[in-house]
KEVEX-352989 format. One line per 5 residues: number of its first residue (from 1); their letters; for each residue x negated, z, y of N, C-alpha, C. Coordinates in steps of 0.1 Angstrom, whole numbers. Example, Ala and Ser with C-alpha at 12.3 -4.5 7.8 and 13.67 -1.06 7.14 Angstrom:
REM KEVEX-352989
1 = AS = -132 78 -57 -123 78 -45 -132 78 -33 | -128 71 -22 -137 71 -11 -129 79 0
***
This chain:
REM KEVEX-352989
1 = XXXXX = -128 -134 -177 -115 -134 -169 -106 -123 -174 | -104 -125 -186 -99 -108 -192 -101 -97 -188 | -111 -94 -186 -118 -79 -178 -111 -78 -169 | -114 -91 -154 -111 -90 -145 -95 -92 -140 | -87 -97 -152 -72 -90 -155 -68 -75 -150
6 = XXXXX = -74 -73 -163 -73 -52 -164 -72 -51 -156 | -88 -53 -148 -93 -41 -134 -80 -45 -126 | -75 -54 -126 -66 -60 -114 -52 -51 -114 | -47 -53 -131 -38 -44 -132 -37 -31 -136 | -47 -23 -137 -52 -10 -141 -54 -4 -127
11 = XXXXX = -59 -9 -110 -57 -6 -99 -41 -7 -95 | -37 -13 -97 -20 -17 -97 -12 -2 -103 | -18 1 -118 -13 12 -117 -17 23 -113 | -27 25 -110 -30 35 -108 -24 40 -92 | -23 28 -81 -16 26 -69 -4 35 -70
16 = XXXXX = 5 26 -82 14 30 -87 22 43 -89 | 8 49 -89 10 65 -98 8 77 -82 | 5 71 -72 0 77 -59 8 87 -54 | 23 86 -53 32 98 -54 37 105 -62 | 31 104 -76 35 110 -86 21 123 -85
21 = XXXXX = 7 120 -84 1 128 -83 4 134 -69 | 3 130 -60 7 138 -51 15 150 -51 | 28 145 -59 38 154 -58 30 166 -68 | 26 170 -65 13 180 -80 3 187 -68 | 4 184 -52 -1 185 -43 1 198 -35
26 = XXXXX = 4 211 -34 10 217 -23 -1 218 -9 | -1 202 -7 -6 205 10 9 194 19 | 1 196 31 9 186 37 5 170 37 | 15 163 45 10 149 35 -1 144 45 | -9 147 54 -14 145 64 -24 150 59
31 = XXXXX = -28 159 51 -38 170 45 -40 163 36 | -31 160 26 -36 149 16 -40 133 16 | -33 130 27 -44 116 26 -54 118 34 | -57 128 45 -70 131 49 -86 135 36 | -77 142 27 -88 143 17 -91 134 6
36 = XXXXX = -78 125 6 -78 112 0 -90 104 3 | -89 104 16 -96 90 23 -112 93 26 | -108 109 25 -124 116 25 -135 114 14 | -124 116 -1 -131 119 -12 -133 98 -19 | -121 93 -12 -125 77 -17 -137 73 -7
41 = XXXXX = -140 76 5 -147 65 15 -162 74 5 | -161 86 1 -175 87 -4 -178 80 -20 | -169 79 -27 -169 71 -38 -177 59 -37 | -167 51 -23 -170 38 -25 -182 36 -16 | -186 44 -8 -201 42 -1 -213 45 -14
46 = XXXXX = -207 54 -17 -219 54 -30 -219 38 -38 | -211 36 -41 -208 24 -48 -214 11 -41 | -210 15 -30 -218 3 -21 -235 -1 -21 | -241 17 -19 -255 21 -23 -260 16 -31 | -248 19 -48 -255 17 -59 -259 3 -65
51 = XXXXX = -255 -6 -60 -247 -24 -62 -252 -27 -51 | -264 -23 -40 -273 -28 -34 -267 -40 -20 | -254 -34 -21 -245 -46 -10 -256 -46 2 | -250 -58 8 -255 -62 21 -249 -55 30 | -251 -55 41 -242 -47 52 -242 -61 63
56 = XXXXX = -228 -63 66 -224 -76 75 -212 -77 80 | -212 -61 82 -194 -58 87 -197 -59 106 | -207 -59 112 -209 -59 127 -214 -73 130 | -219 -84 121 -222 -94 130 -212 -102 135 | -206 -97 131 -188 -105 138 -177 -96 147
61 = XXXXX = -181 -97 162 -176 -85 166 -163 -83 164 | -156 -93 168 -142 -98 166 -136 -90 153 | -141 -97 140 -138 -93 129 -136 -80 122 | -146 -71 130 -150 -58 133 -141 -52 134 | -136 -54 149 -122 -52 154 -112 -49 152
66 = XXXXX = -109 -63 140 -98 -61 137 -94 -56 124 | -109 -52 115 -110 -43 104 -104 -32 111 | -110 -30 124 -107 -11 128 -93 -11 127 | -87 -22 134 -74 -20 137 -67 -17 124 | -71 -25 117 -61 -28 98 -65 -13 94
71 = XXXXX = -79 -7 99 -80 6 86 -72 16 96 | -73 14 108 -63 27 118 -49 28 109 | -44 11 106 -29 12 111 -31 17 89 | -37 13 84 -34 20 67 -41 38 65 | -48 37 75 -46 54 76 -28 61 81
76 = XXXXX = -25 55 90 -14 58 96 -2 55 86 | -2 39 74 5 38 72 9 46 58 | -5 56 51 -6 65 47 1 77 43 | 0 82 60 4 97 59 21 91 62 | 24 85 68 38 77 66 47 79 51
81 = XXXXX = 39 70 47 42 71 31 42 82 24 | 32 90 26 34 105 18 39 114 23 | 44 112 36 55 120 40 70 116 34 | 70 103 37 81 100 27 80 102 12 | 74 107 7 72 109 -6 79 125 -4
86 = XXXXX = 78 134 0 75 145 1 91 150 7 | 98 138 16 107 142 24 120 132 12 | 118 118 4 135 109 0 125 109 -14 | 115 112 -19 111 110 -31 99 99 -34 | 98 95 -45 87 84 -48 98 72 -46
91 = XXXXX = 106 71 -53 113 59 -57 119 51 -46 | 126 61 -34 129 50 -23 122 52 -12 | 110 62 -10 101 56 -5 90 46 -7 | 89 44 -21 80 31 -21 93 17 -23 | 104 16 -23 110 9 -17 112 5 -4
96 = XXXXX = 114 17 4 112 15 17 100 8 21 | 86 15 17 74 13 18 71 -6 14 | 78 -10 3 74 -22 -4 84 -34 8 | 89 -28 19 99 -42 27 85 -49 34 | 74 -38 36 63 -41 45 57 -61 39
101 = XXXXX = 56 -60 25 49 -74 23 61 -86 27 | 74 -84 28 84 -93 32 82 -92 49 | 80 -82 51 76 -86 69 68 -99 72 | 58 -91 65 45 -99 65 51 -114 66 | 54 -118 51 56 -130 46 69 -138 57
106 = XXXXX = 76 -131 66 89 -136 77 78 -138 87 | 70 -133 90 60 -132 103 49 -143 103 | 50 -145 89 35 -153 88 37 -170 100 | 53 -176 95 51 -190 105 45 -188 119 | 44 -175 125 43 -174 139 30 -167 139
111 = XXXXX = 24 -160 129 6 -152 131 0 -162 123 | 5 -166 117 -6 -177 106 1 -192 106 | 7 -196 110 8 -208 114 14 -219 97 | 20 -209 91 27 -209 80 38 -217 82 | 43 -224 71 61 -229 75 72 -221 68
116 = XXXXX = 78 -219 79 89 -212 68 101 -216 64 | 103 -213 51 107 -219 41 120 -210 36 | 131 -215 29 144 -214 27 141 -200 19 | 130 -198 7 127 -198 -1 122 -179 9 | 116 -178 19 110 -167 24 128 -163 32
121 = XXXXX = 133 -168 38 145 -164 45 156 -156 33 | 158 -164 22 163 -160 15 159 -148 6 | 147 -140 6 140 -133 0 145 -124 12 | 137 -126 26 142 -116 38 154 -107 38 | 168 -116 36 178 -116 34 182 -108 18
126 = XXXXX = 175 -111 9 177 -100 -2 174 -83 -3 | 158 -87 7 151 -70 5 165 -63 14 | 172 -70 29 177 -62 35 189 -58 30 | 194 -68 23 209 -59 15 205 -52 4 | 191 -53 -2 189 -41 -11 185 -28 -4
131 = XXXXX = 180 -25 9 178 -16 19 188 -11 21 | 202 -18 21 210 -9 26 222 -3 10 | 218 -10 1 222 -8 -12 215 5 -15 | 202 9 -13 192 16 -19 200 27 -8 | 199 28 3 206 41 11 218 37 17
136 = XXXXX = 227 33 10 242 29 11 245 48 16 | 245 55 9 254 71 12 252 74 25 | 237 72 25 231 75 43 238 65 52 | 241 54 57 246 46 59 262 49 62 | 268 53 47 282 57 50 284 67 57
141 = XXXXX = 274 79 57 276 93 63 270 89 79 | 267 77 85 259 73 98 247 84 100 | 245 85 86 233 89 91 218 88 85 | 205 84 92 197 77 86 185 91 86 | 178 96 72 169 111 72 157 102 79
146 = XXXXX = 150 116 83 138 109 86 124 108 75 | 130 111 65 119 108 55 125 86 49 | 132 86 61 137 69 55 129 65 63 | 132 69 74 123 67 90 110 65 85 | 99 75 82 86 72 75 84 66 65
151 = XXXXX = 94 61 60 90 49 49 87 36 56 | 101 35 63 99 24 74 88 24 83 | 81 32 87 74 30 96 59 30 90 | 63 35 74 48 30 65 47 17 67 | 61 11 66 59 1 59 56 -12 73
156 = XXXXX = 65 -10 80 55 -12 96 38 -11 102 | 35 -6 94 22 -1 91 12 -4 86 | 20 -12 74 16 -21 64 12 -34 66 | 22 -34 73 22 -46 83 12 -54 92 | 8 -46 98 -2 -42 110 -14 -46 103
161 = XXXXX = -17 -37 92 -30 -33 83 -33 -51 76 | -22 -55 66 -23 -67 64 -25 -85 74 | -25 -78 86 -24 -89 98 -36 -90 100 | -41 -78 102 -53 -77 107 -72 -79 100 | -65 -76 89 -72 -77 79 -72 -87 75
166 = XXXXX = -66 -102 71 -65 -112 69 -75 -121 84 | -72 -113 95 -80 -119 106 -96 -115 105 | -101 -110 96 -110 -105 97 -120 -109 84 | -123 -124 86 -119 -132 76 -136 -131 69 | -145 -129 80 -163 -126 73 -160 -114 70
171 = XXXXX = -153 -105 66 -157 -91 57 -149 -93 49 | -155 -94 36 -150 -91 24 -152 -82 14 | -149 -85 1 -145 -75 -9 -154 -63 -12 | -163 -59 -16 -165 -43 -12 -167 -37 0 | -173 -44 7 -176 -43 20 -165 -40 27
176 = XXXXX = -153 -50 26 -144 -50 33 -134 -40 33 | -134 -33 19 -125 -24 10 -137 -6 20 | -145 -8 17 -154 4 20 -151 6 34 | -157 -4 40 -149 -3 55 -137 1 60 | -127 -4 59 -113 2 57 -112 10 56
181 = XXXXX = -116 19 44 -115 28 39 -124 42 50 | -129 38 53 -139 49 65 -131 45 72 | -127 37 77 -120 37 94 -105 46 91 | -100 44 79 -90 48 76 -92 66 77 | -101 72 70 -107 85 68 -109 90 82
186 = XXXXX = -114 85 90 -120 88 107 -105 88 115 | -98 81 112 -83 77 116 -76 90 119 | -75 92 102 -68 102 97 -72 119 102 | -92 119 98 -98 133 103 -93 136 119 | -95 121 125 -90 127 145 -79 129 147
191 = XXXXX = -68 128 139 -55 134 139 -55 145 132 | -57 151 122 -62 168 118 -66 174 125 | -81 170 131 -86 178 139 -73 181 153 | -69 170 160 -62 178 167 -52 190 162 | -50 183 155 -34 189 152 -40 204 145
196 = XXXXX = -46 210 134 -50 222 131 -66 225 126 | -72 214 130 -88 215 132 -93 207 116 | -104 210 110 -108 199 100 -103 207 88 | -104 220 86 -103 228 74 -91 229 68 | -91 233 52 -80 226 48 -78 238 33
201 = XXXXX = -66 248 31 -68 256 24 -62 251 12 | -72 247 5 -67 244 -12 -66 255 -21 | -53 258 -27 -43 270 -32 -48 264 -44 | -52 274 -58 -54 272 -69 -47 262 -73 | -53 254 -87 -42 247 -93 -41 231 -84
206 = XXXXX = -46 231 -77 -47 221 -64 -55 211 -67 | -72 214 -71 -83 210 -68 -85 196 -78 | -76 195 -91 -77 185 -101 -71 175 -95 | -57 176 -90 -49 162 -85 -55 155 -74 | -64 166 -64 -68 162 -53 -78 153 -58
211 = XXXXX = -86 157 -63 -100 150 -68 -94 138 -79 | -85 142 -89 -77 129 -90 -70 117 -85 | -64 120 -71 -55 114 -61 -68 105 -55 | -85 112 -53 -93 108 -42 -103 98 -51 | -106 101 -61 -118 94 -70 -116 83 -74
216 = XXXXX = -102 88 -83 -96 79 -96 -89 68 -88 | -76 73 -80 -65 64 -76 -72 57 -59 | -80 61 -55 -85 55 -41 -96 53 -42 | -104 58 -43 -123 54 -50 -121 43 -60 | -119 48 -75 -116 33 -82 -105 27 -83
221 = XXXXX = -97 27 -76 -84 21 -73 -86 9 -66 | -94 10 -56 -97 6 -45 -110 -8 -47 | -119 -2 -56 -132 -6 -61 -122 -21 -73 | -116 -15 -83 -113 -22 -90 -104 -34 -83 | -99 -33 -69 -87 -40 -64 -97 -50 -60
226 = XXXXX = -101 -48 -51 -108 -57 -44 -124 -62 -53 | -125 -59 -59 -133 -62 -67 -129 -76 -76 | -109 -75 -80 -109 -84 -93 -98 -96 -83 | -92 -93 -67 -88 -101 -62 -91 -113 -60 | -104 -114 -58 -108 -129 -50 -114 -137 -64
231 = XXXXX = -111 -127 -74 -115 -138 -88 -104 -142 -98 | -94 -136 -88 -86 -144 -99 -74 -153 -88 | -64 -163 -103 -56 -172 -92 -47 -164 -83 | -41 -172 -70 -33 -167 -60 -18 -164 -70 | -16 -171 -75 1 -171 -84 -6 -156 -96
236 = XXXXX = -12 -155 -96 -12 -140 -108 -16 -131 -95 | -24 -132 -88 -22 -117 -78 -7 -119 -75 | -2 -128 -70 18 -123 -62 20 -120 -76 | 21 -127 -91 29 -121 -96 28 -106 -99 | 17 -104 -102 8 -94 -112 8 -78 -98
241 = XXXXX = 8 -84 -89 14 -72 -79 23 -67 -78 | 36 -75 -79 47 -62 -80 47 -58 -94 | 37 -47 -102 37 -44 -114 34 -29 -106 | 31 -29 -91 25 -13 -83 38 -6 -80 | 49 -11 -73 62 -7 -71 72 -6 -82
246 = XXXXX = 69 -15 -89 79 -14 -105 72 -1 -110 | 60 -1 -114 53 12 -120 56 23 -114 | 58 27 -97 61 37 -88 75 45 -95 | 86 36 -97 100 37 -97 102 41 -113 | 93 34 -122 92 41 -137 85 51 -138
251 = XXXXX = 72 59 -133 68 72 -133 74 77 -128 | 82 78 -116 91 89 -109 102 92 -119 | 105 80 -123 119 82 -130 122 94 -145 | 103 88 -154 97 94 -166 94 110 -159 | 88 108 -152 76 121 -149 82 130 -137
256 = XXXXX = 89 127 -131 97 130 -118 112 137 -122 | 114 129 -129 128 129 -132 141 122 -120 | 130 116 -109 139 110 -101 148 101 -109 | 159 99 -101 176 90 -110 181 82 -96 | 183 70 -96 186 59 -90 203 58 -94
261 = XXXXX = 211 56 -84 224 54 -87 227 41 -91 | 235 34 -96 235 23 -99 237 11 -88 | 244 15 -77 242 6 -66 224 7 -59 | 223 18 -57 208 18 -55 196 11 -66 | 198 8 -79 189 6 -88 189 -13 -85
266 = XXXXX = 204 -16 -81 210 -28 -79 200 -34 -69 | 202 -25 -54 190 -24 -42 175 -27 -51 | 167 -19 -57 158 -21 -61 152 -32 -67 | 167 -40 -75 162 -54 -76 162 -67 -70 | 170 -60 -56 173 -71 -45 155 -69 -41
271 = XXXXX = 152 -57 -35 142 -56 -28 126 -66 -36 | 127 -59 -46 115 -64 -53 116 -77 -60 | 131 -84 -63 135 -97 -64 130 -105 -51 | 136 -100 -42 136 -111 -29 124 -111 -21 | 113 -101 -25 100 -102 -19 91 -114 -31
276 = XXXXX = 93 -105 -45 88 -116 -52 91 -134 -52 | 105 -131 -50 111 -147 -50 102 -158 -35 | 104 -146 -25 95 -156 -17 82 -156 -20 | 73 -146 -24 59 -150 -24 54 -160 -37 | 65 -158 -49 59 -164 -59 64 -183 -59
281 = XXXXX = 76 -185 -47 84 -197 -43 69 -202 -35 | 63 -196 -30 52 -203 -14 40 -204 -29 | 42 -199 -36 26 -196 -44 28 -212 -50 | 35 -215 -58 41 -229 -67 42 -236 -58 | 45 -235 -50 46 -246 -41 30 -254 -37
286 = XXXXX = 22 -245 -35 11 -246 -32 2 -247 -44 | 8 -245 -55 1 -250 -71 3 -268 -74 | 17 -271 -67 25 -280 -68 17 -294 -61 | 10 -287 -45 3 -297 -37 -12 -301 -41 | -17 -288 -48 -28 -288 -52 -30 -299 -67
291 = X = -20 -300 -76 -17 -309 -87 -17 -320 -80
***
């Protein structure tokens, strides 16, 4: 069970660290998660090869489906994010980026047949006054950048990706992760290709973070996630996850030198307070019924 700790939280950081290497990147962010998704979907097919999996991603057409949909919309909600990276920073784009699992969790009484609870409203109601705490200046100046815009619409993204994928209930963990991950890469390549064809000019100095960004943080990022999720309890995944956004906002801050103002740092704990407060409130609760 130890091991399968690590892996759990050793993918968490490494998630974590995803715009930090980037920023070490001079492509565009559409160029880099294209080669992201290139250099992980071959990782983890190899891996799939090697570990002799079964292949059982098509006898479920349905299920199929809605993998494609979940890997479309985390391709998309991707280049989202690393554009926001690129355009407001690491720190309040994965703030921005992190409102997506409180969507989720407001949405679930009506997609998942969930009840909702004091406990998720009041969490709702935190991330949004830390949203507007975290870009209070923009706000005062009426004006919203659009590198906020693509955080949000990662995180809308995120959204999508987690709905869908949860419907998609016979594929699972490598299988499920590998999948994704190719539909996410095919997503991403038909949007390149239109837009300036497949080729992609990597400028010295380039070739380590890329292969870093694609192996390390998406290939075994990816491998170790879904690998150590379905073995451990539901109350340590919610808690033990927001350790990927906390970690995001401490490497930018160390390594970045990104600086959070003190109203904004304030936002940061509404956000990741009130997402945690509702998931880790539904998790006990459900520890509580099961006692």
């Amino acid at each position: 069970m130890k091991n399968t700790y690590f892996k759990y939280v050793f993918a968490l950081l490494l998630f974590g660290s995803n715009g930090i290497v980037a920023s070490y990147i001079l492509l565009t962010s559409y160029e880099i998660v294209y080669l992201r998704t290139l250099i992980g979907s071959i990782f983890l097919i190899a891996i799939f090869i090697l570990t002799k999996q079964k292949l059982h991603i098509l006898k479920n057409k349905a299920h199929f489906m809605y993998l494609l949909i979940s890997g479309v919309a985390m391709g998309a909600s991707w280049i989202f994010l690393f554009e926001a990276f690129n355009q407001i920073g690491v720190s309040i784009a994965t703030l921005a980026y992190y409102c997506g699992p409180v969507i989720v969790m407001i949405l679930s009484p009506f997609l998942f047949k969930e009840k909702m609870t004091r406990a998720k409203i009041l969490g709702f109601i935190a991330v949004m006054i830390g949203m507007l705490c975290v870009n209070v200046q923009a706000f005062m100046q009426g004006t919203v950048s659009i590198g906020l815009i693509f955080g949000i619409l990662s995180a809308f993204m995120y959204v999508i990706m987690v709905v869908f994928n949860k419907k998609a209930r016979s594929i699972t963990g490598l299988e499920n992760a590998t999948g994704q991950l190719v539909i996410s890469f095919l997503t991403v390549a038909i949007f390149i290709g239109f837009k300036q064809g497949f080729s992609v000019n990597i400028v010295d100095g380039n070739l380590f973070p890329i292969l870093l960004l694609g192996v390390v943080n998406t290939g075994i990022g990816c491998y170790l996630y879904f690998s150590s999720i379905g073995k451990l309890p539901v109350q340590s995944v919610s808690i033990l996850g927001y350790l990927e956004p906390l970690s995001a906002l401490i490497f930018s801050a160390l390594i970045l030198g990104e600086q959070l103002s003190l109203v904004q740092m304030g936002g940061a704990v509404l956000i990741l307070g009130g997402a945690a407060y509702g998931e880790l409130f539904r998790s006990f609760n459900n520890f509580r019924k099961k006692v």
